[in-house]
C-alpha positions, 0 to 999 in steps of 0.5 A: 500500500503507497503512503499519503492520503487519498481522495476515494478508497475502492474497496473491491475491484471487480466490473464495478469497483474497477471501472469507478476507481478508472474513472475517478482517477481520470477526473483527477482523484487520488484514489487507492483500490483495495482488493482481496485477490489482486486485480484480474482474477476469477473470483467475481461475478463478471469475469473470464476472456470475454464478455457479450454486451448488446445494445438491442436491450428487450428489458427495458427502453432506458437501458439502451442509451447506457448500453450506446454510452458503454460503446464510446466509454470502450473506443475511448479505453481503447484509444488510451490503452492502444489494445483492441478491447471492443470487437463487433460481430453481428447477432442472431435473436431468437423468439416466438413469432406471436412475441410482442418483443418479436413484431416491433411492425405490430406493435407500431401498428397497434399503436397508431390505431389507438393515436390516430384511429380516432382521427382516421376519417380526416387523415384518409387522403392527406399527404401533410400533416402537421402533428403538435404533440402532448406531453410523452407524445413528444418523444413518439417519431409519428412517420414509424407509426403503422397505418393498417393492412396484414402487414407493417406499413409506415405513415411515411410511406403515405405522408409528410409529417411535421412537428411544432412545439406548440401552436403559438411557436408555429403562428409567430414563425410564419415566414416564407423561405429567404431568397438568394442561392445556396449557403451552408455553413457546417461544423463537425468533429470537434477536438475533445479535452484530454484528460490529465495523468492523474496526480499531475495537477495541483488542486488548483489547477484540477479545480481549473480543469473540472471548471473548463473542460467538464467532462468533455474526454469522456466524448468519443472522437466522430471522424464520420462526422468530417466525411458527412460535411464534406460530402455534404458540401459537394451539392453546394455551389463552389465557395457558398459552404463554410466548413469547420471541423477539428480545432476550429469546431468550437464554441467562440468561433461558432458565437462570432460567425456571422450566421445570417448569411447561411441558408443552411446550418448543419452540426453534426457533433454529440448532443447530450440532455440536461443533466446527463452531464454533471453541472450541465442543465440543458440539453447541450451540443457538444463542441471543442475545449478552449479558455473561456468556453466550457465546450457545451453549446446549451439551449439557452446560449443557442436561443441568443445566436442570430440566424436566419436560415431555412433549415438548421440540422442537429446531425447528433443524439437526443437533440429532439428531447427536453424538459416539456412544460404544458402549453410550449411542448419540448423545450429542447435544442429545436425550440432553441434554434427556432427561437434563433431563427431558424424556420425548420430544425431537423433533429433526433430523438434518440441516440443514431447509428453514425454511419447510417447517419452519414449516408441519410444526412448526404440523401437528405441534402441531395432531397433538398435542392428540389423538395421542401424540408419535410418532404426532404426528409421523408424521401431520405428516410424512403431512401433509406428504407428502400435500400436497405432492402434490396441489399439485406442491410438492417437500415429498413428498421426503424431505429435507423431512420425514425428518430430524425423529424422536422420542427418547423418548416 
């Protein structure tokens, strides 16, 4: 046992202990684990070679944003380590056909008779609807809801839908769509803080730390992200797009762009609820370290940005999502940028697959030089779903394609 004092003591470290003794220490902690057997050893509940996680988590909704989290904190390890610790593969799930956890179609099916049977009679026909949903209802992505017949058929197979938070925010936001070519102002692949070594910082210089950079090491690097913009910049006019990925995705310079001149926004970046992390309120994007900036663009700080563009796109997870109050629906990061100015805001309402989000992004563009918002969005997710398809390919569930709605437009 080393000498000194200590901030934690661990006692045991198994699965559990291990990981809290890891992560404290990282956050700069001096911390002391005590274990009976020595690390790495065969006598807990978890142990042995190799352990199987999974992200389809039947048990319950809430376990599947720790189990998407669990996958980053493993690429992050990995990337620290330099040992390959993570190894996807693909599964089989096996259950009775007449299992509710089986027929996700039926489900869905079910479920729009019981929100929209009672409204059937004046939705037969309509190719666009306007949905203001009600308290949990926000959170429900109503072009998955199934729309009758033998087999599974999707309200986007039939309709445009689009959302608005409240009745108010639609009749003060009515504008028409601003003249002028095509501009596109992009930002993605922020560069995240670095965790010190533990025990290399004074006290003040932790404090300085944990003030500035919150937590933002434990955010996975997003690559793809990059790739996204920049093919999503080639359907723009030659010189109308401005990129900012790696150092110059941050905070203050996003604040001192002159937005106004873009028609199109896209950040495609993490996005985090308010809350998920500790000292963070609001529903956030993620950006890059740097002095003076905590790295988390909040909602209330995106509500102060000028824009003016048609469609802003929040290409990250849980963007959708926030705390309702009766009356103004979610107030979340798409009731912030309309309040910004934005006319439409593309959002998600739950954690995505990255790359499928990639390829849905660039098809939602290539939509957009044609096609109003909306029904950009319902042929990308058509796109999608049709390709899958043909190729065998998961992308036609949709997980995949569902989350993604229109606020706005």
């Amino acid at each position: 046992m080393h000498g000194g004092s200590h901030d934690v003591i661990v006692v045991g470290l198994g699965g559990m202990g291990s990981a809290a003794a890891y992560h404290l220490a990282r956050r700069g902690q001096r911390v002391l684990g005590l274990e009976r057997f020595g690390p790495v050893h065969d006598q807990g509940s978890s142990h042995g070679g190799s352990r199987l996680i999974r992200q389809a988590c039947f048990e319950d909704p809430a376990y599947v944003p720790l189990a998407q989290r669990s996958y980053e904190l493993w690429r992050a390890l990995e990337s620290s380590s330099g040992d390959t610790l993570l190894l996807d593969t693909g599964g089989l799930l096996l259950g009775s056909p007449d299992s509710p956890m089986t027929d996700l179609g039926a489900r869905l099916t079910a479920l729009g008779t019981r929100l929209l049977g009672p409204a059937r009679p004046l939705l037969d026909g309509r190719t666009k609807i306007l949905v203001l949903p009600d308290g949990v209802l926000s959170a429900v992505p109503f072009e998955s809801l199934g729309v009758g017949g033998e087999s599974y058929r999707p309200l986007v197979a039939d309709a445009t839908v689009r959302v608005a938070p409240s009745l108010r925010l639609v009749l003060a936001r009515q504008r028409g769509l601003r003249a002028g070519g095509a501009t596109l102002l992009a930002l993605a692949d922020p560069v995240y803080a670095k965790s010190p070594a533990p025990g290399s910082l004074t006290k003040d210089e932790l404090a300085l730390v944990a003030r500035n950079s919150r937590f933002l090491d434990y955010f996975t690097p997003l690559p793809e992200t990059r790739t996204e913009v920049q093919a999503i910049a080639r359907l723009f006019p030659s010189g109308s797009s401005e990129i900012l990925v790696g150092d110059a995705a941050r905070e203050s310079v996003l604040k001192k762009t002159d937005l106004l001149r873009f028609r199109h926004v896209h950040l495609a970046t993490h996005g985090i609820l308010g809350g998920e992390v500790p000292g963070v309120g609001e529903p956030a994007l993620v950006l890059g370290e740097e002095p003076g900036e905590d790295g988390f663009l909040t909602a209330s700080e995106v509500e102060r940005l000028k824009l003016d563009a048609d469609l802003t796109v929040l290409s990250a997870c849980n963007t959708g999502s926030g705390e309702y109050f009766t009356g103004e629906g979610v107030m979340g990061l798409s009731r912030s940028f309309l309040l910004a100015g934005s006319r439409a805001v593309v959002v998600s309402l739950w954690p995505v697959a990255s790359k499928a989000t990639e390829r849905f992004m660039v098809d939602l563009y290539g939509h957009l030089r044609t096609l109003p918002t909306a029904e950009a969005l319902r042929r990308a997710k058509l796109d999608m779903i049709e390709r899958a398809r043909r190729s065998g390919g998961p992308e036609a569930h949709p997980f995949f394609w569902a989350p993604f709605i229109v606020f706005g437009g």
